[in-house]
C-alpha positions as CSV (number, residue, x, y, z in Angstrom):
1,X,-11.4,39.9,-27.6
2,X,-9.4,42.7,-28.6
3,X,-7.2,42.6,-31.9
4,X,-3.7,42.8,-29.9
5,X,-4.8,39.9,-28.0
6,X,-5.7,37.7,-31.1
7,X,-2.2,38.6,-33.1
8,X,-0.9,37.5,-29.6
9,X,-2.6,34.4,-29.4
10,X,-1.7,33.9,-32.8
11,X,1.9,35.0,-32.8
12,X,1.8,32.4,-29.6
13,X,0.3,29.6,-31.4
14,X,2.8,29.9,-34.6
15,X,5.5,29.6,-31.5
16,X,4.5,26.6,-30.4
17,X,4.1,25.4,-33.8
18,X,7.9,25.9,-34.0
19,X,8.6,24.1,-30.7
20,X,6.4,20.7,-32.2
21,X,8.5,17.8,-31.2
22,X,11.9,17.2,-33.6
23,X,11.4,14.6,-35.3
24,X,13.4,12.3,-33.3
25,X,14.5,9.3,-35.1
26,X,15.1,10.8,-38.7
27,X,18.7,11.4,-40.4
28,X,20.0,8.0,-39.7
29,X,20.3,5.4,-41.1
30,X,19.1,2.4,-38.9
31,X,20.0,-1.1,-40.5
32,X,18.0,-4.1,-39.3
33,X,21.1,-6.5,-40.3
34,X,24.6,-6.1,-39.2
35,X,26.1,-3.1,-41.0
36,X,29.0,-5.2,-41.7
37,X,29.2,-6.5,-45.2
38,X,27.9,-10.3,-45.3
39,X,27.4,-12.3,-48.1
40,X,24.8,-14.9,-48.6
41,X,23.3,-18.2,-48.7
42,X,21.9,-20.6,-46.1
43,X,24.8,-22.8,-45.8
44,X,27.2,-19.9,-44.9
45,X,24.3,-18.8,-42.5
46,X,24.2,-22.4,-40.7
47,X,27.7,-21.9,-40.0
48,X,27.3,-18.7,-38.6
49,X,28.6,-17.1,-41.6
50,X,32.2,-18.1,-40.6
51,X,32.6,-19.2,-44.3
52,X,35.5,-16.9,-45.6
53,X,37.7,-19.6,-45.6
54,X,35.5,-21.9,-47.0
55,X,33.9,-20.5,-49.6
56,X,33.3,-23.8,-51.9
57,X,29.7,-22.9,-53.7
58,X,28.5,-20.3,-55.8
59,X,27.9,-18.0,-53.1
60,X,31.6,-17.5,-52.3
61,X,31.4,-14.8,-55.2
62,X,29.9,-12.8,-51.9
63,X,32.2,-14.4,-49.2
64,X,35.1,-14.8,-50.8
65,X,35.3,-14.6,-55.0
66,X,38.7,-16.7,-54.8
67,X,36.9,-20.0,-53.3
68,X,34.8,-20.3,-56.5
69,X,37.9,-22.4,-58.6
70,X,36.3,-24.8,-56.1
71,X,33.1,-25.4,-58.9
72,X,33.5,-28.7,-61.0
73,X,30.1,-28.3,-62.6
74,X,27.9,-25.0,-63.3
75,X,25.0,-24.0,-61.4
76,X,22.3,-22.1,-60.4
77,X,21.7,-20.8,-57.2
78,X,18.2,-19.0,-55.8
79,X,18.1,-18.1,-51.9
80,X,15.6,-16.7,-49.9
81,X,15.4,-14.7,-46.7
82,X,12.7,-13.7,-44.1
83,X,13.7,-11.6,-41.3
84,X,11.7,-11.0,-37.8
85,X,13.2,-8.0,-36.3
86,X,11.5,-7.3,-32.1
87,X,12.5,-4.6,-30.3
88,X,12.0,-3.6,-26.2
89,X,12.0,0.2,-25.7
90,X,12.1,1.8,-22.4
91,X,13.7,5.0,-20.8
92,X,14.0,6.4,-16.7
93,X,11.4,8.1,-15.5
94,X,9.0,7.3,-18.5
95,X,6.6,4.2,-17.6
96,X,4.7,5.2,-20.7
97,X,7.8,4.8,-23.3
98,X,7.9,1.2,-22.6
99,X,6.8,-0.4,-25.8
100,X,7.2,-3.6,-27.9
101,X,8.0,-3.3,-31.7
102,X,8.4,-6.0,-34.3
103,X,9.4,-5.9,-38.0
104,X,9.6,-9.0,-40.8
105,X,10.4,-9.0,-44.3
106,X,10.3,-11.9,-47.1
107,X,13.1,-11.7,-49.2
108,X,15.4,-13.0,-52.1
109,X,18.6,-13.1,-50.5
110,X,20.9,-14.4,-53.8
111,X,20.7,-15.5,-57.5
112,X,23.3,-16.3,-59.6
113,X,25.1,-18.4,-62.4
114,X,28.4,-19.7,-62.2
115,X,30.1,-21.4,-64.9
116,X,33.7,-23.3,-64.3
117,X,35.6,-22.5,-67.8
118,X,36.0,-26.2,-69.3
119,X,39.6,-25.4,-70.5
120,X,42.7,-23.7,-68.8
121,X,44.2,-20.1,-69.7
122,X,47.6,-20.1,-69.7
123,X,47.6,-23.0,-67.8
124,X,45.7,-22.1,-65.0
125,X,41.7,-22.8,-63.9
126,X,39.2,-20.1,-64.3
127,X,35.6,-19.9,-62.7
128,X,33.2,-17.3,-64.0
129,X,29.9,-16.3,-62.5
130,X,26.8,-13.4,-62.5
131,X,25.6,-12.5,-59.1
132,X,22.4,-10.5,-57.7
133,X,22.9,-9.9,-53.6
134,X,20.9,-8.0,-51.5
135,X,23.4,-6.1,-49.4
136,X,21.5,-4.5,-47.0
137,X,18.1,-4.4,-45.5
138,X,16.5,-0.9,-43.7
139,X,13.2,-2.5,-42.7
140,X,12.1,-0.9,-39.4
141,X,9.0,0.3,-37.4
142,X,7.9,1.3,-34.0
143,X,5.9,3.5,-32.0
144,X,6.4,4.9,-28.5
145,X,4.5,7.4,-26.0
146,X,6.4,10.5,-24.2
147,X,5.1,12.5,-21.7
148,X,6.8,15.6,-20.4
149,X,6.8,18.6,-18.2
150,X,8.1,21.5,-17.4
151,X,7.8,24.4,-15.8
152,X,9.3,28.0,-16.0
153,X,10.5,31.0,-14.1
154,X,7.0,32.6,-13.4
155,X,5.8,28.8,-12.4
156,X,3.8,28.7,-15.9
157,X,3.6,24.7,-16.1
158,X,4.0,23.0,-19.3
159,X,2.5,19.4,-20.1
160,X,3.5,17.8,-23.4
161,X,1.8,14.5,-24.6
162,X,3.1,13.2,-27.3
163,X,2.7,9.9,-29.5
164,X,5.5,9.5,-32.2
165,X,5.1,6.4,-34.8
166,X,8.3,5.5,-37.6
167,X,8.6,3.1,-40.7
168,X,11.9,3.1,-42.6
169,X,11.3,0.7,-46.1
170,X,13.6,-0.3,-48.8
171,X,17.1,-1.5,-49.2
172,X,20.3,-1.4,-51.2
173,X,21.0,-4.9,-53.7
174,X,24.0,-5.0,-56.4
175,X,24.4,-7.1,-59.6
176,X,27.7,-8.5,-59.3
177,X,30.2,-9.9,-62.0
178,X,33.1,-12.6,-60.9
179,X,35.9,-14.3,-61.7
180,X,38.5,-16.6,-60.0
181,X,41.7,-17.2,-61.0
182,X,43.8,-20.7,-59.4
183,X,47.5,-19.8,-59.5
184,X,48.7,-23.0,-58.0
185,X,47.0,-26.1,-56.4
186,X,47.5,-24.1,-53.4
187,X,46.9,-20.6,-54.2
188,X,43.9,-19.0,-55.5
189,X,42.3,-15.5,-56.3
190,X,39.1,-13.7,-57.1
191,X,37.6,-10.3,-57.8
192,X,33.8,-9.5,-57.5
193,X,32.7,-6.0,-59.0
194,X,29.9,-5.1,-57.2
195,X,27.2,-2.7,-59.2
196,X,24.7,-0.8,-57.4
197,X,21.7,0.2,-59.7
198,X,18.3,-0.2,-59.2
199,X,17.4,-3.3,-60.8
200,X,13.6,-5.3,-61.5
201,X,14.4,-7.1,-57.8
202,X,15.1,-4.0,-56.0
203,X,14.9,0.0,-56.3
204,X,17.8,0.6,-54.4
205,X,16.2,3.2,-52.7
206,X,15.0,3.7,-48.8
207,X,12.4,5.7,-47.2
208,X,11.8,7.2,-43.7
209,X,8.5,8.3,-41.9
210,X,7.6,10.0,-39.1
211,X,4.5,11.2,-37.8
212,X,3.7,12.9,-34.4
213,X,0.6,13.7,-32.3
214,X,1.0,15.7,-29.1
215,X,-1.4,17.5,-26.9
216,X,0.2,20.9,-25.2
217,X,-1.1,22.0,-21.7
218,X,0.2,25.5,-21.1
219,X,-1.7,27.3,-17.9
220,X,-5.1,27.3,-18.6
221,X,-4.8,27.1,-23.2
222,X,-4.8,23.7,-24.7
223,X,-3.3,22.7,-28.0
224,X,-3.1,20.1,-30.6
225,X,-0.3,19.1,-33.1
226,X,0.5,17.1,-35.4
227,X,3.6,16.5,-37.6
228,X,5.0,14.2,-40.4
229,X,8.1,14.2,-41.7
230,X,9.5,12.0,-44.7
231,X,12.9,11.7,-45.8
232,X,13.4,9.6,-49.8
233,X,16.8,8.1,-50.7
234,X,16.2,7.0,-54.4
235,X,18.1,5.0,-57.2
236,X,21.4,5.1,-55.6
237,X,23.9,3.9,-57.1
238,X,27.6,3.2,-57.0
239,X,30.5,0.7,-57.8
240,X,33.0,-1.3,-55.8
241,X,34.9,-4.3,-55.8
242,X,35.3,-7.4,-53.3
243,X,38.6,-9.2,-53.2
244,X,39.3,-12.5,-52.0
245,X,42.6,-14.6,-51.6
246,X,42.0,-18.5,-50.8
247,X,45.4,-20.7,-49.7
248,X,46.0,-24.0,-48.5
249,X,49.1,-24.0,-46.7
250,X,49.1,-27.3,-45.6
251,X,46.4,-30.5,-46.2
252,X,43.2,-29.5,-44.8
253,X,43.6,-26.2,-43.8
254,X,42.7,-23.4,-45.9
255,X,43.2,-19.9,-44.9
256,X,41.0,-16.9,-46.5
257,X,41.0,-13.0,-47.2
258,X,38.0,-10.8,-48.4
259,X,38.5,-7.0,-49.1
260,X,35.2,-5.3,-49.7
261,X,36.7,-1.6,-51.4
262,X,34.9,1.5,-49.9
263,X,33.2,3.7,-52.4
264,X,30.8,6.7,-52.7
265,X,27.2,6.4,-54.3
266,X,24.8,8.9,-55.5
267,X,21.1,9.3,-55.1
268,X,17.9,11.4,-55.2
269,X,17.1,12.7,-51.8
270,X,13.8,14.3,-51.1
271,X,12.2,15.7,-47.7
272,X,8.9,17.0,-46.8
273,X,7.6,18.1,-43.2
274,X,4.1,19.0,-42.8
275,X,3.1,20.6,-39.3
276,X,0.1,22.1,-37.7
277,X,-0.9,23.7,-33.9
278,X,-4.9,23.9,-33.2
279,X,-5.7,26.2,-30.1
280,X,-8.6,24.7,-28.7
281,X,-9.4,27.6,-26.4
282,X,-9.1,30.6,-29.5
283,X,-10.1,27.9,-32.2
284,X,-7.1,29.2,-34.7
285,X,-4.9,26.7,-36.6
286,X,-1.6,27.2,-37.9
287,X,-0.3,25.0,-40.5
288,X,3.5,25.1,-42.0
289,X,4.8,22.7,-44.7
290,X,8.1,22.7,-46.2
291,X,10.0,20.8,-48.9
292,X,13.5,20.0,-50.2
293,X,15.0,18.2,-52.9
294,X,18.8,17.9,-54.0
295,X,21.6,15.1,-55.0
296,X,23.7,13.3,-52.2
297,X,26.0,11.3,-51.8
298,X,26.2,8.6,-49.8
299,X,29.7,6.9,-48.9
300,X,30.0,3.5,-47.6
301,X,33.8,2.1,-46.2
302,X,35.9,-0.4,-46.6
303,X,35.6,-3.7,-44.5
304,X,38.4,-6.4,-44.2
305,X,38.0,-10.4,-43.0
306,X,40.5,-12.8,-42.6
307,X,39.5,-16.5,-42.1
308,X,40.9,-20.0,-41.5
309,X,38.9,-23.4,-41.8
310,X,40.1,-27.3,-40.6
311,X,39.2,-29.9,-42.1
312,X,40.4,-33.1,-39.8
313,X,38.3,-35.7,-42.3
314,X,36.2,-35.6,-45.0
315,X,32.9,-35.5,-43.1
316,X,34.0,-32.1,-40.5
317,X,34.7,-28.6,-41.1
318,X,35.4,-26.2,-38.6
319,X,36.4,-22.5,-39.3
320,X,36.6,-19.0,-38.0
321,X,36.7,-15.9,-39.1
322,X,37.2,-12.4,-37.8
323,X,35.9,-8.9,-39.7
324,X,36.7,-5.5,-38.9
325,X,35.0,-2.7,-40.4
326,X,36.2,1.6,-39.6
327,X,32.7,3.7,-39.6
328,X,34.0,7.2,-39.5
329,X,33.7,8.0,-43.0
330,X,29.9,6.2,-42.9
331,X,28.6,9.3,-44.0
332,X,26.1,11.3,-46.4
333,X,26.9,14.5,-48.2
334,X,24.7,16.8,-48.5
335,X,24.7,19.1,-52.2
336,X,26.0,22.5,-50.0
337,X,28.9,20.1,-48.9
338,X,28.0,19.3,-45.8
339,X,28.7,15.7,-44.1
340,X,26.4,14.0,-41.9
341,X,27.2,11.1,-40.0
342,X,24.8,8.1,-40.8
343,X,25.8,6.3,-37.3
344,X,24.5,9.5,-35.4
345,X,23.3,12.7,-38.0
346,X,26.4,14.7,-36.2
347,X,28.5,17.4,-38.2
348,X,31.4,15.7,-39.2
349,X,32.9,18.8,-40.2
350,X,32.7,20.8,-37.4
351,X,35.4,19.3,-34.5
352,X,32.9,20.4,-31.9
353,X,30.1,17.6,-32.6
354,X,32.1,14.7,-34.3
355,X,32.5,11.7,-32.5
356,X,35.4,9.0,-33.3
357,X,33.6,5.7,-33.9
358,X,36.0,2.9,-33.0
359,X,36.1,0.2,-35.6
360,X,33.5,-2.6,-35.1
361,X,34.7,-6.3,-35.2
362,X,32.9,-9.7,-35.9
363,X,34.0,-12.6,-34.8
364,X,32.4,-16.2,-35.7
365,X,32.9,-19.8,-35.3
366,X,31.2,-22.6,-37.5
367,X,30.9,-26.0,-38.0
368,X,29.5,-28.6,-40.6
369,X,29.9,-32.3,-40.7
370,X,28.4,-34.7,-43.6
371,X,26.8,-37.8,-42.9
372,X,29.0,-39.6,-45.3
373,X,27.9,-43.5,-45.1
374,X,30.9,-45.1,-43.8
375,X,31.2,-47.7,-47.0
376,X,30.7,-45.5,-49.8
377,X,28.4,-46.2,-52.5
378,X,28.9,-45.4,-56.1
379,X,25.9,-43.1,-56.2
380,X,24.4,-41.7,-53.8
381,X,20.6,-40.6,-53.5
382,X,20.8,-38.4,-51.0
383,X,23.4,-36.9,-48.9
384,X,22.6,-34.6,-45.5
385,X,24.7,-32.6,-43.6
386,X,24.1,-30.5,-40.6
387,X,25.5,-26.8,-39.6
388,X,25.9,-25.1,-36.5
389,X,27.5,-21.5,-35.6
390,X,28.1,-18.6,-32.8
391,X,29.2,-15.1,-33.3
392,X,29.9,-11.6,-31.8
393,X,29.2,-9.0,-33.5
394,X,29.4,-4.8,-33.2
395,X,27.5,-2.0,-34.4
396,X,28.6,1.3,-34.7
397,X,27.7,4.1,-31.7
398,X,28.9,7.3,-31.0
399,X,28.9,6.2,-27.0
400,X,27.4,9.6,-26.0
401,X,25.8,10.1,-22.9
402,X,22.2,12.1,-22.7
403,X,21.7,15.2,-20.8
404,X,23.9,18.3,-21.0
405,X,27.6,17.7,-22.3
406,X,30.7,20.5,-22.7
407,X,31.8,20.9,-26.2
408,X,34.4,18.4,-27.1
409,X,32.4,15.6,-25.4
410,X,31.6,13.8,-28.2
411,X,31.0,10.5,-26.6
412,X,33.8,7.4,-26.3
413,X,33.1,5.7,-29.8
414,X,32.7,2.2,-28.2
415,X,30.3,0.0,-30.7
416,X,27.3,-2.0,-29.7
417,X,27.8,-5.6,-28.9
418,X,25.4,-8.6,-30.2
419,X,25.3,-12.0,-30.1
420,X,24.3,-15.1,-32.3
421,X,24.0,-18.4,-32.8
422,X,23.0,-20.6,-35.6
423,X,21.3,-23.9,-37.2
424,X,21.7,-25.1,-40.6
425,X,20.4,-28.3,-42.8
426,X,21.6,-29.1,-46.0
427,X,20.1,-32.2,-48.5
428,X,21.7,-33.2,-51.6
429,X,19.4,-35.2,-54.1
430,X,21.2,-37.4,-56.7
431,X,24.2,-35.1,-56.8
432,X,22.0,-32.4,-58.5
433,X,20.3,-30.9,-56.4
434,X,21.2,-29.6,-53.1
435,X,19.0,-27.4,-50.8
436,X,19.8,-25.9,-47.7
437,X,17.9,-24.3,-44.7
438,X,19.4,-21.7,-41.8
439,X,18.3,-19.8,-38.7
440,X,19.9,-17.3,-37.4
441,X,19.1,-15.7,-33.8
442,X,21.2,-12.3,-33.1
443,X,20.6,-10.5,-29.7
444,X,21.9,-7.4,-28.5
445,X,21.3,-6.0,-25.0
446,X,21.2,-2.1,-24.1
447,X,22.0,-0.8,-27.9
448,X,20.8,1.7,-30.1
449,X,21.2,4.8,-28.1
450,X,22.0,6.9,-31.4
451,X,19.1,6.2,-33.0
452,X,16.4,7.9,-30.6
453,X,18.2,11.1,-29.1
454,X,16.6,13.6,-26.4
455,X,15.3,11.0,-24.2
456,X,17.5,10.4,-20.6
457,X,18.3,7.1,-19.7
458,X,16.8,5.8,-22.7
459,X,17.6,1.6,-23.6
460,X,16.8,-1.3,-25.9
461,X,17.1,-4.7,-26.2
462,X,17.0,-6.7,-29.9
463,X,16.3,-10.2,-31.2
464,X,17.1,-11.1,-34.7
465,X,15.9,-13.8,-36.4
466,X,16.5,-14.9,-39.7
467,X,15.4,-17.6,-41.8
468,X,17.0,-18.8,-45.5
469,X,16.3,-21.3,-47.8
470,X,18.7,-22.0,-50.5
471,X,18.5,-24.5,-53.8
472,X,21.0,-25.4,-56.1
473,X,21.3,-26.4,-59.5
474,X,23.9,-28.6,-60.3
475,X,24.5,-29.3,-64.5
């Protein structure tokens, strides 16, 4: 073979190398909870988490920082989480994509210490308490097949085969300060300030994987490829504040405000893609590996939630509540200034490419009633009570449609829908200790079309399900 036909097969081969499969599913961030801000606790969870209106334990310093004047006695409060994420993949035209992905994680959910101040200030009841939430969870994995062809002016045909496999580990937890101030028999408030630091329970940090084998047919030459590409978001952290407003208007109904402040964090962000083409026919490799490193920041918005409870007797509690959260300025920034969308990876600074999320809303419903014993006793051994819950709930999506699109078309901005229901048990044990169990099933049909992009008509379907067991301390 003569030397202009090897520098051609080799300038050929470092093409193709360049046209290996993008890696599909990276520069988002894919949440395997709601993206909404939620606080914690399996009693809230049996009730759906319609609890900003309620709000009466040690977790309120999450749900709503005003409801903890409710605390007669200090406590401790430990919670733990496992969450079974399944996902159905499958796309038009590609009987090969159809897969079946599942992801769990054991967790602690909530710890903290709340202490009711045993004297007034300036007349008025205080409640103090230290918090550790875990915010959000990133857990994912799946794998899929695509095969494509295609074939070119001179009728060269082109066959790619290509398997793609993604993990995304960590999460973001905050250690959080509160207090609650009761202005009136009626009228309550509370402030949580929420610190975002890598602590001994988390790293606050988040990782992305993904690797790629193909196999290229092109005419009569043959090639293998394979690709991984890793994306690092380390020690981030950050500050905000959650405020809550609790009133009772009138007996037995209680009507409830949380305002969790939008703010900007920073972190360490690393990448690394490592890439290589084999020609089986001219036995030449090619191999390419690149590396980047630099400070973002990452900026989180605000979310608001208004709820309202009713309380007809002493053994039933119903509430609602209703969140809404704006996603546009979900975003990271990169350290040359750019700002990339976390919902999608789009440009939000160039008008072209930027979509306009509408906000997302949650509504819930929940319900707990106490087995109270109809004569009551002057102390009681045990005391159960039973939760249940529905919701609806939204995800942010750029709406886009696959396939070719005139500039401008930036997709409708209409959110993802779910929906959920949930179970709940709760014990108390000689008015000390009180321990709680939820489940939480969340479903979401036809979602997700940000998170793989290049692939026509492609769909998913979701199940949630999350477990928590709560115990708490009373002194």
């Amino acid at each position: 073979m003569s030397s202009l036909n090897k520098n051609l097969q080799f300038m050929l081969l470092a093409l193709l190398l360049s046209w290996l499969p993008d890696p599909l599913c990276a520069g988002e961030l894919e949440i395997s909870s709601s993206p909404s801000p939620v606080g914690s606790g399996a009693r809230a969870a049996g009730m759906a988490n319609a609890f900003v209106a309620v709000a009466d334990d040690a977790t309120a310093a999450s749900w709503n920082p005003a409801g903890l004047v409710h605390l007669e006695r200090p406590e401790i409060s430990v919670v733990g989480s496992y969450s079974y994420l399944m996902e159905w993949f499958n796309a038009d035209y590609h009987e090969e994509f159809e897969t079946r992905n599942h992801t769990d994680k054991l967790d602690l959910n909530y710890l903290s210490f709340a202490y009711p101040m045993p004297f007034s200030v300036y007349g008025h009841n205080v409640c103090l308490s230290l918090n550790y939430q875990k915010k959000y969870d990133f857990n994912r994995s799946f794998h899929f097949d695509l095969d494509q062809a295609t074939a070119s002016d001179s009728g060269l045909v082109q066959n790619d085969f290509q398997h793609y496999a993604f993990a995304q580990r960590g999460g973001l937890s905050a250690i959080t300060p509160a207090i609650a101030l009761e202005l009136s028999p009626r009228l309550s408030i509370g402030a949580s300030y929420n610190i975002w630091h890598p602590t001994f329970f988390s790293e606050n940090s988040w990782e992305q994987v993904t690797k790629t084998r193909s196999l290229r047919l092109l005419g009569s030459s043959v090639y293998l490829g394979r690709m991984r590409y890793e994306e690092h978001y380390e020690s981030f952290t950050g500050q905000n504040m959650t405020l809550g407003l609790l009133w009772n208007p009138v007996e037995r109904w209680s009507v409830g405000m949380r305002y969790d402040t939008a703010f900007t964090g920073k972190t360490d962000y690393s990448s690394s893609t490592i890439s290589g083409t084999f020609s089986v026919l001219s036995g030449k490799f090619v191999f390419n590996n690149t590396n980047n490193r630099e400070q973002r920041l990452v900026h989180l918005p605000d979310s608001l939630a208004f709820g309202i409870a009713w309380r007809p007797n002493d053994r039933l509690t119903l509430s609602m509540d209703v969140t809404r959260t704006d996603w546009n300025d979900f975003h990271v920034k990169t350290e040359g200034g750019k700002r990339l969308s976390l919902v999608d990876s789009s440009n939000l600074d160039n008008p072209w490419t930027r979509p306009r999320f509408k906000p997302t809303y949650t509504a819930r419903l929940g319900a707990e009633y106490v087995f109270v014993p109809q004569e009551p006793e002057e102390k009681l051994d045990h005391l159960w009570s039973l939760r249940t819950g529905f919701f609806w709930d939204e995800e942010p999506a750029s709406g886009k449609t696959s396939g070719f699109r005139l500039p401008g078309q930036n997709g409708s901005g209409k959110p993802d829908t779910f929906y959920g229901c949930a179970l709940g048990v709760g014990l108390l044990l000689r008015q000390r200790i009180n321990i709680d169990a939820a489940c939480q099933v969340r479903y979401g049909p036809d979602v997700n079309r940000d998170f793989i992009r290049g692939i026509d008509g492609f769909k998913e379907d979701v199940v949630q399900i999350r477990f928590l067991l709560s115990t708490v301390i009373y002194f």
